[in-house]
GULUM-509132 format. One record per residue: x, y, z of N, C-alpha, C in turn. Coordinates in steps of 0.001 Angstrom, whole numbers, padded with zeros to 6 digits, always signed. Layout:
BEGIN
XYZXYZXYZ
...
//
This chain:
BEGIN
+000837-001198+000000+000000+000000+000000+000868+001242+000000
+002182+001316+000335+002883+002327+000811+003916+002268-000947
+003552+001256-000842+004769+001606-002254+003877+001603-003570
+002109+001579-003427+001210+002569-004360+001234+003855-004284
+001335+003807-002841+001121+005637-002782+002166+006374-002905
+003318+006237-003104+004728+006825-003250+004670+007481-004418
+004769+006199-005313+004619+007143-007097+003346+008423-007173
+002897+008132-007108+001511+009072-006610+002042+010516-005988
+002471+010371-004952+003283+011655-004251+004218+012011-005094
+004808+011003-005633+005964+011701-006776+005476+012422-007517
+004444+011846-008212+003863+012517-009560+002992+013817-009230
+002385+013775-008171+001914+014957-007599+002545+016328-007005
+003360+015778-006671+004236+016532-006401+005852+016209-006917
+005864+016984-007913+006883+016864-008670+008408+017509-007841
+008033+018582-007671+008675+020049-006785+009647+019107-005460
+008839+018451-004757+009621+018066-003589+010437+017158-004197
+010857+017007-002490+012359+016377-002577+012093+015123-001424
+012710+014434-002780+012150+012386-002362+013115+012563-001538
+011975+011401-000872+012200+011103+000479+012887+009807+001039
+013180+009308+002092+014022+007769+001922+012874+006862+001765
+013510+005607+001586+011729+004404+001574+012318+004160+002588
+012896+003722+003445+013011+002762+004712+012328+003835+005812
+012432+005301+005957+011333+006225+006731+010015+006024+006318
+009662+005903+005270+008155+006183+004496+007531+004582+004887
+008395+003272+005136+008003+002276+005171+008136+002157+007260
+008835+002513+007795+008888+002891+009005+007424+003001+009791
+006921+004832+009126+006051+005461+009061+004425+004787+008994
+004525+004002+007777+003726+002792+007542+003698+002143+008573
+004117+001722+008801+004663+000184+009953+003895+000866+011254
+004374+002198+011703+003996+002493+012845+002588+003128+012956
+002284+003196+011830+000962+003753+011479+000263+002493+012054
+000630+001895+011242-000372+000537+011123-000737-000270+012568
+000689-000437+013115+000938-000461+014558-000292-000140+015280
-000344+001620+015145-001012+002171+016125-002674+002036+015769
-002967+001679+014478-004032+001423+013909-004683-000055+014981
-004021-000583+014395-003815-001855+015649-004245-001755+016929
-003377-001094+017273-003646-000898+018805-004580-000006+019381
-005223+000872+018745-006158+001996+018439-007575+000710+018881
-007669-000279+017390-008796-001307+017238-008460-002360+018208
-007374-002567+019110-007290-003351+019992-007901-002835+021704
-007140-001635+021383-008142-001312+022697-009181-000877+022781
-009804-000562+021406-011454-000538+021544-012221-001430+021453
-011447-002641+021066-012137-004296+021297-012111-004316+022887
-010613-003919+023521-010844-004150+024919-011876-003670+025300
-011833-002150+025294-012588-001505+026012-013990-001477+025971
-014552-002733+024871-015705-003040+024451-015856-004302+025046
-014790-004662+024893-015048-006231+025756-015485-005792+027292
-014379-005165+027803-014439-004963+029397-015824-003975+029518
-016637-003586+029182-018032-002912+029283-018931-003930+028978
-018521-005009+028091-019636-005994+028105-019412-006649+029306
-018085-006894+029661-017674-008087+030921-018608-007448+032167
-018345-005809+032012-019168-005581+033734-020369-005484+033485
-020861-005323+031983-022189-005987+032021-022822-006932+032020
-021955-008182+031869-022323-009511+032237-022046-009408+033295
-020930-009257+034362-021378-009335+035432-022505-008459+036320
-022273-007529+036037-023496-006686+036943-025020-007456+036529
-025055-007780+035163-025974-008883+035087-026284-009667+035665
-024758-011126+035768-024434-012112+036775-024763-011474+038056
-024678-010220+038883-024814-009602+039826-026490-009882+040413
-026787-009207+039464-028182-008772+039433-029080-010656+039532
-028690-011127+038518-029219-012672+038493-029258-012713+039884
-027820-013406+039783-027487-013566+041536-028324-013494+042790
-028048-012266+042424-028869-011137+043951-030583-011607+043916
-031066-011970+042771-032413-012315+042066-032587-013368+042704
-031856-014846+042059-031870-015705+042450-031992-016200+044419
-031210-015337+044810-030267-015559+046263-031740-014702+047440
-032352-014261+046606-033783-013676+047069-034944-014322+046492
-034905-014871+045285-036083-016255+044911-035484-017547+045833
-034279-017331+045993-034181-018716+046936-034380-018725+048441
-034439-017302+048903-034802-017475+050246-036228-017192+050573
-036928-016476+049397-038033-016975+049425-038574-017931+049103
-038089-018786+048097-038544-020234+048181-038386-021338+049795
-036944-020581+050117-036680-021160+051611-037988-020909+052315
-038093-019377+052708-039473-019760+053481-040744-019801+052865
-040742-020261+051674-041926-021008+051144-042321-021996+052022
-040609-022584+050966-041053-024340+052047-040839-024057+053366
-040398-023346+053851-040404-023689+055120-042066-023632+056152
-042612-022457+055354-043587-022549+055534-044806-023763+054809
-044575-024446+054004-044732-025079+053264-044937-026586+054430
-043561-026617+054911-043341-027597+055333-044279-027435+056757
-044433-026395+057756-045237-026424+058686-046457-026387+058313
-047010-025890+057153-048195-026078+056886-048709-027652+056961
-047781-028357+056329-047582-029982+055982-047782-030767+057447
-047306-030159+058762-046683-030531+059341-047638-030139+060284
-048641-029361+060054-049967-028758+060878-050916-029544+060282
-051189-029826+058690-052197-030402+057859-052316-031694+058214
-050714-032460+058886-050814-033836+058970-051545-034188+060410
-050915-032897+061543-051559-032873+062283-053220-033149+062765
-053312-032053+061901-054933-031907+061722-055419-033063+061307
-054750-033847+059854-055203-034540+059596-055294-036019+060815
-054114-035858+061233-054214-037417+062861-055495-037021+063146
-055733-035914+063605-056569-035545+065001-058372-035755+064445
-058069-035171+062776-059791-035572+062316-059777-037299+062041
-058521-037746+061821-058733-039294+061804-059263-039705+063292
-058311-039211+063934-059046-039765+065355-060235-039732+065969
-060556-038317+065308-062053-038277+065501-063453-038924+064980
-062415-039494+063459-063204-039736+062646-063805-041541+062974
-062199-041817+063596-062423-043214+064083-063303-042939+065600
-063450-042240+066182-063948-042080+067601-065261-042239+067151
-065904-040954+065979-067704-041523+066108-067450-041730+065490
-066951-043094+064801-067706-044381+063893-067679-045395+064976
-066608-045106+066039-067405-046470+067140-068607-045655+067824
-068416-044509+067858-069738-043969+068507-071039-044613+067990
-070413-044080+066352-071994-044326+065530-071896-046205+065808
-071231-046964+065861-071330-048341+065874-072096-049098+066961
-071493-048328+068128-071992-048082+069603-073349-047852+069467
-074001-046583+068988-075314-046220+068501-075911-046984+067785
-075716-047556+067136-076290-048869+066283-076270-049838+066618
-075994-050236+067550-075648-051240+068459-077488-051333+069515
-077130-049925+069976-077864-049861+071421-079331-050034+070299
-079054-048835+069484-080268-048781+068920-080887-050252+068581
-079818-050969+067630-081095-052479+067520-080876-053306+068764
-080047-052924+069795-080486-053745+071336-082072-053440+071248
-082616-052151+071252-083481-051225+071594-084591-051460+071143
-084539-052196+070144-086087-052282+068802-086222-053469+069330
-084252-054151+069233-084802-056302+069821-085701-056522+070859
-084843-055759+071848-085676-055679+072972-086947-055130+073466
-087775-054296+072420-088838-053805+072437-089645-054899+071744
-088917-055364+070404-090162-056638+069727-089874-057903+070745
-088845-057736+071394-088751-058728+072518-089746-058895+073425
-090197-057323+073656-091187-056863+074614-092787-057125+074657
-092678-056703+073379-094292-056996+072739-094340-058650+072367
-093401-059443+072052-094099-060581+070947-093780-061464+073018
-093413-061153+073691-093802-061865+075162-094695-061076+076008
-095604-060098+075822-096433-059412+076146-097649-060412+075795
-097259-060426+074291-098829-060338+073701-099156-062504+073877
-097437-062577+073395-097847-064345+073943-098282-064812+075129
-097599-063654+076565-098321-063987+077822-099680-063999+077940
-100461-063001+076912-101607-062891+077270-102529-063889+076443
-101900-064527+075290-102805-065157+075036-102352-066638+075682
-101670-067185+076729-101359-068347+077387-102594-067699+078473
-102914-066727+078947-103906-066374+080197-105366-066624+079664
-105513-065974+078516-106942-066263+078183-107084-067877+077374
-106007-068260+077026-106282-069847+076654-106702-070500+078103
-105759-070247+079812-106093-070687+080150-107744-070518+080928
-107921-068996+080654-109635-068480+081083-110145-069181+080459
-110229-069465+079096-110936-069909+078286-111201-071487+078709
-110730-072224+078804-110126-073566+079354-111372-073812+080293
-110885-072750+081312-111638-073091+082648-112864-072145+082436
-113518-071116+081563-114672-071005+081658-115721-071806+080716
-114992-072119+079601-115233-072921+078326-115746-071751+077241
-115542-070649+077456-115965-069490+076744-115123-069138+075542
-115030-068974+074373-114131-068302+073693-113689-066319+073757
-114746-066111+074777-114449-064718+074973-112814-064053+075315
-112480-064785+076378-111011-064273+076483-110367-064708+075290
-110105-065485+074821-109322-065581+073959-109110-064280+072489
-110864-064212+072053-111085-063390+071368-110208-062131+071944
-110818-061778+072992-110266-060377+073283-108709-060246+073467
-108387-061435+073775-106858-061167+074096-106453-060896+072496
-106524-061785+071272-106022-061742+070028-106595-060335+069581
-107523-059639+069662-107758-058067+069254-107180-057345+069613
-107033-057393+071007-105718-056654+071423-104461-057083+071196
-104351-057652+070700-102988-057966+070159-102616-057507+068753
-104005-057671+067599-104097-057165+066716-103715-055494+066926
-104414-054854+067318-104853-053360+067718-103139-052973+068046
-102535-053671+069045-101294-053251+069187-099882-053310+068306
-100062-054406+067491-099346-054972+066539-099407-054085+065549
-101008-053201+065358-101214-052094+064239-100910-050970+064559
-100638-050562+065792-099830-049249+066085-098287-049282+066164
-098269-050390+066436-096814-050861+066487-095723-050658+064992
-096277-051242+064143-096583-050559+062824-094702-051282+062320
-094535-052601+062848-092878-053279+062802-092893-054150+061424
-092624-053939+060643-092412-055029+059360-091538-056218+060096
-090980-056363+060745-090740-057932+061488-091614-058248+061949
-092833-057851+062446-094142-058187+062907-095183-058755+062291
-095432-058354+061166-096338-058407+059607-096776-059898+060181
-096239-060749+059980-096297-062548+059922-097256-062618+061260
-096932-062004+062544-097404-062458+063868-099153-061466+063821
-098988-060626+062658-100383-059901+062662-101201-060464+061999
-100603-061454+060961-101287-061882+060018-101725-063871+060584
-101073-063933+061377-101480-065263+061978-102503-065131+063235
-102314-063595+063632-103783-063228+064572-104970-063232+064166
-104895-062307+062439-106080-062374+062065-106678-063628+061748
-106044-064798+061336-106473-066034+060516-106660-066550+061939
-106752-066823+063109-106919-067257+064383-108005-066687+065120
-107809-065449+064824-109533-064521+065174-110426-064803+064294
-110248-064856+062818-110989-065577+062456-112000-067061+062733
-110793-067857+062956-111337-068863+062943-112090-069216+064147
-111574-068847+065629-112184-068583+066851-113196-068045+066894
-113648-067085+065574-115246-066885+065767-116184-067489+065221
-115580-068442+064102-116483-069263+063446-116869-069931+064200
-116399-070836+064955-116802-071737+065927-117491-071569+067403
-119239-072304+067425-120047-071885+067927-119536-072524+069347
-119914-071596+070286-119375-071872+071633-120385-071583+072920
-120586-072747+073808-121591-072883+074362-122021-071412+075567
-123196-070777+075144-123025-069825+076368-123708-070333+077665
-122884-070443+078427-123053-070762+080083-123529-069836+080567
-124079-068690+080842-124545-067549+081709-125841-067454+080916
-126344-067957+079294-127734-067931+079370-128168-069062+079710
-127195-069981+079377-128338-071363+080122-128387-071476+081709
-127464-070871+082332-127970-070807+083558-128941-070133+084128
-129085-068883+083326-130395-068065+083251-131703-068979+083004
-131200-069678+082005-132744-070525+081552-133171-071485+082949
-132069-071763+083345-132072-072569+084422-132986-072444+085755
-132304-071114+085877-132287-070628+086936-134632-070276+087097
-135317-069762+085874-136123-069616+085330-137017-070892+085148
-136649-072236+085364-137390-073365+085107-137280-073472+086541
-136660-073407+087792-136171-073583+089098-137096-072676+089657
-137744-071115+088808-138655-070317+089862-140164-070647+089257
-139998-071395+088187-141665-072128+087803-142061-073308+088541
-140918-073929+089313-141473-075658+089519-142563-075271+090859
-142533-074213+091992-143839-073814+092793-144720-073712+092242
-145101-073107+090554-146688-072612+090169-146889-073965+089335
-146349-075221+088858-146691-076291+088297-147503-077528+088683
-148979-077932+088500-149771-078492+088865-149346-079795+088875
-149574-080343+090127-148893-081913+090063-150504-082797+089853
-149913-083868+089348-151306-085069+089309-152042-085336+089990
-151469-085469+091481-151368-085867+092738-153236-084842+093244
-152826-083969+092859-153784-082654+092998-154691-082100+092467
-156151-081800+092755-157196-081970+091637-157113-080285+091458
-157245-079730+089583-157829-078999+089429-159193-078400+088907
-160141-078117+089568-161526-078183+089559-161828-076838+088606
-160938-075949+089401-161010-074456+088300-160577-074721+086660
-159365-075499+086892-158807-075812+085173-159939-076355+084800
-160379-077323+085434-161042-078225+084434-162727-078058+083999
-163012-077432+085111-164670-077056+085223-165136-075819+084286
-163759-075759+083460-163979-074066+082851-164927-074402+081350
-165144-075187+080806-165520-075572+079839-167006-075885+080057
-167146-076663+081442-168403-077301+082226-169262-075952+082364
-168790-074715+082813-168950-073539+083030-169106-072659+081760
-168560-073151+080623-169169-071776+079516-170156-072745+079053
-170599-074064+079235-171441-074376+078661-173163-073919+078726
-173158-074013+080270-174504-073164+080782-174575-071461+080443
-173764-071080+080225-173650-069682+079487-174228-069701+078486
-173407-070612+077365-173353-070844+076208-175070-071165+075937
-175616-072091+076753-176986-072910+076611-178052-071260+076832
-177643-070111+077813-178569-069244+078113-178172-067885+076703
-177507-068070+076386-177199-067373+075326-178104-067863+074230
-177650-068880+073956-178721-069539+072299-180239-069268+073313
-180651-069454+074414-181764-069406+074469-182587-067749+074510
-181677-067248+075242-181524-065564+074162-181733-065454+073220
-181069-065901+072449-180794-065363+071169-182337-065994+070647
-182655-067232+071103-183948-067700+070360-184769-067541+070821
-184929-066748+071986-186235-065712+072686-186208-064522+071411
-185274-064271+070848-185476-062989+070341-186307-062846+069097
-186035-063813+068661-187256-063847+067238-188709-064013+068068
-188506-064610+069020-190434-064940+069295-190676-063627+069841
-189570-063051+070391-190208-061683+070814-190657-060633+069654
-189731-060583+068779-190269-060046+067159-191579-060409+066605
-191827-062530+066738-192765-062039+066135-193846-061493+067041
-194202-061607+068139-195277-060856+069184-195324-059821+069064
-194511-058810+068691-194727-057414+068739-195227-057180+066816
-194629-058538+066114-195399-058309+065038-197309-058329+064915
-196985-059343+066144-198861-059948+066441-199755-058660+067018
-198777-058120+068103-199549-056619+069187-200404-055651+068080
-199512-055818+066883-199961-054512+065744-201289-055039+064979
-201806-056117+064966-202445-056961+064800-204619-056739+065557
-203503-057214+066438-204689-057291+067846-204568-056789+069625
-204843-056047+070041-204281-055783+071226-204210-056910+072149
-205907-057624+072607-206169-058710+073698-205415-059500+073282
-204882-059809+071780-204182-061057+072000-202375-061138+071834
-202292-059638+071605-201071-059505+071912-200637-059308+073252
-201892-058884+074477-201158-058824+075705-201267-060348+076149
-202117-061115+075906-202476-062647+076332-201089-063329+075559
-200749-062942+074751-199073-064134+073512-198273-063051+074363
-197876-061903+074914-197217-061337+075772-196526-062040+076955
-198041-062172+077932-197918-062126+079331-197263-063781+079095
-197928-064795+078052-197546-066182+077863-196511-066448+077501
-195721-065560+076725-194259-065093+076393-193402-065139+077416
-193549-064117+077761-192625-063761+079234-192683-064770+080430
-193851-065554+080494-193962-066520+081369-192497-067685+081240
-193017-067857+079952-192557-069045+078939-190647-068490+079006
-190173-067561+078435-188880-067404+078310-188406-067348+080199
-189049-066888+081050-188417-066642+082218-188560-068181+082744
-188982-068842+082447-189266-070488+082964-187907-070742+082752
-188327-070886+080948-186765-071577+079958-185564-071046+080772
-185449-069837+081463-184227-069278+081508-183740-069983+083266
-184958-070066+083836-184556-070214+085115-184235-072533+084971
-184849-072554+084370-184713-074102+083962-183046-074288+082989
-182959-073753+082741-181448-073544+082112-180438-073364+083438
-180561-072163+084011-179703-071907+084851-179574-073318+086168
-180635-073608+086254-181019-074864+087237-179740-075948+086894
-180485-076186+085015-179768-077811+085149-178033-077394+084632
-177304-076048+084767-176097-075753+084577-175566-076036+086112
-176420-075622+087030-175768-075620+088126-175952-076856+088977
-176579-078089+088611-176666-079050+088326-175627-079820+087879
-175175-080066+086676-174590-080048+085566-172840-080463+086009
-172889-078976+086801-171520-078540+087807-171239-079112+088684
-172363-079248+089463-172271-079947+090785-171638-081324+090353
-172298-081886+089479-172233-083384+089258-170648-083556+088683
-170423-082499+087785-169085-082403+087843-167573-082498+088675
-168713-081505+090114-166999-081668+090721-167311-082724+091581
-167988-083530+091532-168366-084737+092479-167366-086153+091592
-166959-085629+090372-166501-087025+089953-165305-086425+088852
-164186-086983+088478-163307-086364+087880-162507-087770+087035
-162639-088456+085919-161919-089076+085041-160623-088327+084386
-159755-089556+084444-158411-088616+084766-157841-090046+084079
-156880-089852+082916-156510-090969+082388-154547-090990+082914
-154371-092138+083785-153019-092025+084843-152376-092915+084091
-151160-092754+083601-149885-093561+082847-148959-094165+084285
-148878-093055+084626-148199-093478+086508-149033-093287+087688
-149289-094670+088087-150241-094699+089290-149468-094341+090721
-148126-094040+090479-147923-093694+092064-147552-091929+091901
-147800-091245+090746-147957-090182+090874-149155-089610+091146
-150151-090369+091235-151629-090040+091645-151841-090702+092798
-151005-091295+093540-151286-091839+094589-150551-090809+096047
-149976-090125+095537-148541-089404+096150-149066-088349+097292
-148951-088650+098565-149234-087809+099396-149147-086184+099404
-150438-085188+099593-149890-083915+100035-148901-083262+100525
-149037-083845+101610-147411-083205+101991-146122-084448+101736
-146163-084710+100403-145028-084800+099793-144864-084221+098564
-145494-083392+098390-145488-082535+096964-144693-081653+097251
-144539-081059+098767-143138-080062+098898-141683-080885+098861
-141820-082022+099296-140303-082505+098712-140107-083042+097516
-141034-083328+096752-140775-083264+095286-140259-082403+094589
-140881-081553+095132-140531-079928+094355-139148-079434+094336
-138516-079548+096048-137760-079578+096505-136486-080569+095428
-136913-081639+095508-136286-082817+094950-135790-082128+093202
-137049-081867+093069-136787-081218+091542-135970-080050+091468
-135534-079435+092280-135127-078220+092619-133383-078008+092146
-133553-079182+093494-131724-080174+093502-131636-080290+092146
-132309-081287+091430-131544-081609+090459-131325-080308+089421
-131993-079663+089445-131718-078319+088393-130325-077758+089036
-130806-077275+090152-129497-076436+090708-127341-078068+090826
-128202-078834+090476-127007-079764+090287-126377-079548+089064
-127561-079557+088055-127633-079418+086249-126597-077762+086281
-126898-077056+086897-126649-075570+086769-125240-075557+087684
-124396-076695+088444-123592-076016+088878-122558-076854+088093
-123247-078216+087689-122327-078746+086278-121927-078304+085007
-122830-077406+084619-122673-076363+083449-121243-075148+084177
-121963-074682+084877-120863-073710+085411-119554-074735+085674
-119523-076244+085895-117692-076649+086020-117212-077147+084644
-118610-077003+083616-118038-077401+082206-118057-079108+082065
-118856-079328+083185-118867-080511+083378-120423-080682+082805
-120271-081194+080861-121844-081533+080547-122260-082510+080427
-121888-083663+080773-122347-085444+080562-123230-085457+081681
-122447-084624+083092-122967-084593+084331-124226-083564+084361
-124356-082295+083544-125602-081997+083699-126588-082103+082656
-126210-083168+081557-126966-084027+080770-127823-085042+081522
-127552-085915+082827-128254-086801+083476-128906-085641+084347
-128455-084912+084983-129140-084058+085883-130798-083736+085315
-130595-083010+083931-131651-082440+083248-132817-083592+082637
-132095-085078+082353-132787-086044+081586-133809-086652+083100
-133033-086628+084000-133911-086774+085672-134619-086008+086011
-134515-084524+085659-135473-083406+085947-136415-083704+085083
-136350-083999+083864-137140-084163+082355-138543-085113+082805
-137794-086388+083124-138073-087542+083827-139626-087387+085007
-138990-086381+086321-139882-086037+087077-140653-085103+086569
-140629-084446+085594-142195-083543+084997-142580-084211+084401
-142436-085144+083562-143284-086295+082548-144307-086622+083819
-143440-087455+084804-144005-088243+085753-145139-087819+086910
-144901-086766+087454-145176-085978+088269-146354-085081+088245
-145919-084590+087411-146755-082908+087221-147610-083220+085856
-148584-082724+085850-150182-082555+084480-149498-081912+083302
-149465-082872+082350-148744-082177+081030-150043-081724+080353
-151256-081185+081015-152255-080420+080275-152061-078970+081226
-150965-078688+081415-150920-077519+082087-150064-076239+080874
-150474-075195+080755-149612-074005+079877-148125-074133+080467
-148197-073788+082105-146470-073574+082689-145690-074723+082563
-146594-075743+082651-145927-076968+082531-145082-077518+080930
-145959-076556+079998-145305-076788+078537-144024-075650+078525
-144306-074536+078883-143083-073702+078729-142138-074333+079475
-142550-074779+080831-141169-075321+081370-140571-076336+080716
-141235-077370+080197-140299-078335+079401-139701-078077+078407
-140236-076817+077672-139839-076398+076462-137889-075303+076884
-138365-074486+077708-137044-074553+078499-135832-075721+078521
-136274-076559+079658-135281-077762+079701-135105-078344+078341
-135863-078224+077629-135362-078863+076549-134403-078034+075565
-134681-076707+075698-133640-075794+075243-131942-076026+075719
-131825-075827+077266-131033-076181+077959-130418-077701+077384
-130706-078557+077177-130490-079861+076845-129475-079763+075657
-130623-079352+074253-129992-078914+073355-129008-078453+072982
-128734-077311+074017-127407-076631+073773-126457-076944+075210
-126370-078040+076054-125547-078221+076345-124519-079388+075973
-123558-079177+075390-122815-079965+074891-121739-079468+074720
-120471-080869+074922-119153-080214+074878-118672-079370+073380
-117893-078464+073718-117200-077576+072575-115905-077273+072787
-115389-077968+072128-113621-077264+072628-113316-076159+071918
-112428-074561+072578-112438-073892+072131-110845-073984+071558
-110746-073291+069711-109627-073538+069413-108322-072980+069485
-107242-073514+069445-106484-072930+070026-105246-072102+069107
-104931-071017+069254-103948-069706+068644-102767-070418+067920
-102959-072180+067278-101661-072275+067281-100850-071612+065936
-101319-070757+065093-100672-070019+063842-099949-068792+064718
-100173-068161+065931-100123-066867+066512-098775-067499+067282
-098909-068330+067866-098120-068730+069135-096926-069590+068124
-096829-069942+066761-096118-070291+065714-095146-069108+065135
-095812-068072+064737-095391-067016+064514-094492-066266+065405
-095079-066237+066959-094287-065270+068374-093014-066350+068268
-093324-067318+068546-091939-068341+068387-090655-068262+067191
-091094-067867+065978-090005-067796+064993-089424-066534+064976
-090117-065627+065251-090141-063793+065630-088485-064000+066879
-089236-064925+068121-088049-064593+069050-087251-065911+068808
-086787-065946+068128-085694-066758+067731-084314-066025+067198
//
C-alpha cells in the first residue's frame, strides 16, 4: 500500500524532494501499529463494558436468584409447617373420625339392642296374654277371652306398625278368624234358663192334685153358652109378638104375658140344670193315669218333690258352670223324667217349662275352644 502511494506523491508533487523508503516504510509500519492498537483497545474496552455488564448482570441474576431462593426457603419452610400442621390436623380428624364411627357403631348397636328388645317386649307381652286367656278360656269354656286377648294384640301390633311383625299380625287375624267361626256354648244364658225353670217348679200343677177351676172351665161356659142360644132364640119370638100386638091388642097382651112366662121359665130351667150339671161335675173327675204312684202321692209330699226337683236343676246348673256336661246331661234327663211323671202335662207352665229344659239340653254340649296355634307359631319364629 505504501509503495502505491509513493509514485503518486511523486507525480503529484513533482517540486519536492524524495524522500528515503526505509522512513516512508517505518512510518507505515507504525501507522499501522497504532491502527492496531487503536482497534485493539477498543475491542478491549468493548469487551471490558460488556464483561461488567455480564457481570453486573451475573450480579443482578445472583442477587435475584439468592432472594427467589430465600423466598422459596421460606416457602417451604412454611410449606413444610403447613404440611406438618395439615398432617396434624389430619391425625386428630382421623381420630375423631375413628372415635364416632365407634360412637356411631356403639349407637347402632344400642339402637337395635333397643327395637330387639322392644319386639322382645311386645311378641312376650302379647304371647303372655294369650297363654292367660287360653287358660280363662279352658276353665270357663268361653271363647271370649281368647277373642279379646287376640284383638288386642291385633290393635297393638297395628300401632306398632314393625315389618318384622307383619307374619305375627297376620297369623292373629287367621286365628280370630277362625275362633269366631266356631259356635261356643253360652253358660250364663243357660244358667239363666235354668235358673227360670227352678222359679216355675212352685206354680206347676202336680197329678197328685185336683184342678176343679182348670177343668170345670168348659163345664162352666157351657150353661152360658146354653142361656145365650136361648136368648138369642127368645129374640125372634119376641119379634114375632110385637109383630102380632100390631095386629090385635087382647091377644097380643095374652101371647105377651104367655111369652114372658114361657122365656123366664126356659131361663130359670137352664140356669137350674147348669148348676146341676156342675155340681155333678166336681163330684166325679176321670183322669186318664200312665203313673199310678204319681196319683197316689201324698200332700205333703209334693213339697219334697218340688224340693227334689229343685236339687236336680241347681245340680244341672252347677255342672254347666264346672263345664262338666255329661254330668248336667243326666241331671236335666232326671229333671225331664220327674215332669213327665209328676206334674199334668195339660198344664200351659208346665209346657213352657219343658220347652225350656229342653232348650237347655240342646245346647248343652261339649265344645272345645280352638287354640292360637298359627299366633303362638309365629311369636316363636319372631323370638328366635
Amino acid at each position: 500500500m505504501s509503495e502505491t502511494n509513493t509514485p503518486a506523491a511523486d507525480v503529484s508533487s513533482p517540486h519536492k524532494p524524495a524522500r528515503p523508503a526505509g522512513a516512508t516504510l517505518t512510518q507505515a509500519v507504525v501507522a499501522g501499529v497504532g491502527l492496531v492498537a487503536l482497534l485493539a483497545l477498543g475491542l478491549a474496552w468493548q469487551s471490558q463494558q460488556r464483561l461488567k455488564q455480564v457481570e453486573q448482570e451475573l450480579v443482578r441474576r445472583q442477587d435475584s436468584s439468592q432472594s427467589e431462593a430465600n423466598i422459596a426457603r421460606d416457602q417451604a419452610r412454611q410449606a413444610q409447617d403447613l404440611s406438618r400442621d395439615t398432617a396434624a390436623k389430619v391425625a386428630l380428624l382421623d381420630a375423631r373420625l375413628a372415635e364416632v364411627a365407634v360412637q356411631r357403631e356403639q349407637l347402632e348397636g344400642l339402637m337395635q339392642s333397643m327395637n330387639r328388645s322392644r319386639d322382645e317386649n311386645v311378641v312376650g307381652d302379647i304371647e303372655a296374654s294369650l297363654r292367660v286367656a287360653m287358660q280363662q278360656g279352658t276353665i270357663t269354656g268361653s271363647a271370649e277371652p281368647l277373642v279379646a286377648a287376640l284383638r288386642q294384640a291385633d290393635d297393638r301390633l297395628g300401632r306398632y306398625k314393625q315389618p318384622r311383625l307383619e307374619g305375627v299380625r297376620r297369623a292373629v287375624t287367621r286365628d280370630l278368624e277362625r275362633i269366631k267361626a266356631v259356635s261356643v256354648v253360652d253358660v250364663s244364658t243357660l244358667t239363666i234358663k235354668l235358673d227360670e225353670v227352678v222359679r216355675q217348679v212352685d206354680d206347676l200343677p202336680l197329678l197328685a192334685v185336683a184342678q176343679p177351676g182348670r177343668e170345670l172351665a168348659p163345664a162352666a161356659a157351657s150353661p152360658t153358652a146354653a142361656t145365650a142360644a136361648t136368648r138369642g132364640a127368645s129374640a125372634p119370638r119376641k119379634a114375632a109378638s110385637a109383630g102380632a100386638q100390631a095386629g090385635s091388642a087382647a091377644a097380643l097382651a095374652e101371647e105377651s104375658w104367655w111369652s114372658r112366662a114361657w122365656d123366664h121359665a126356659g131361663e130359670r130351667w137352664t140356669t137350674l140344670s147348669g148348676d146341676i150339671w156342675r155340681e155333678a161335675r166336681g163330684l166325679l173327675r176321670v183322669t186318664r193315669i200312665d203313673h199310678p204312684e204319681a196319683a197316689l202321692m201324698a200332700p205333703e209330699q209334693a213339697f219334697f218333690l218340688r224340693e227334689n226337683l229343685k236339687l236336680r236343676l241347681l245340680n244341672a246348673r252347677l255342672a254347666l258352670l264346672s263345664r262338666q256336661f255329661d254330668t248336667a246331661q243326666v241331671d236335666l234327663r232326671e229333671a225331664q223324667a220327674m215332669l213327665d211323671r209328676y206334674f199334668d202335662a195339660r198344664s200351659r207352665k208346665l209346657s213352657q217349662t219343658v220347652e225350656l229344659l229342653r232348650q237347655v239340653q240342646g245346647q248343652s254340649r261339649q265344645v272345645s275352644v280352638p287354640r292360637p296355634d298359627d299366633t303362638l307359631a309365629a311369636l316363636s319364629a319372631v323370638a328366635r
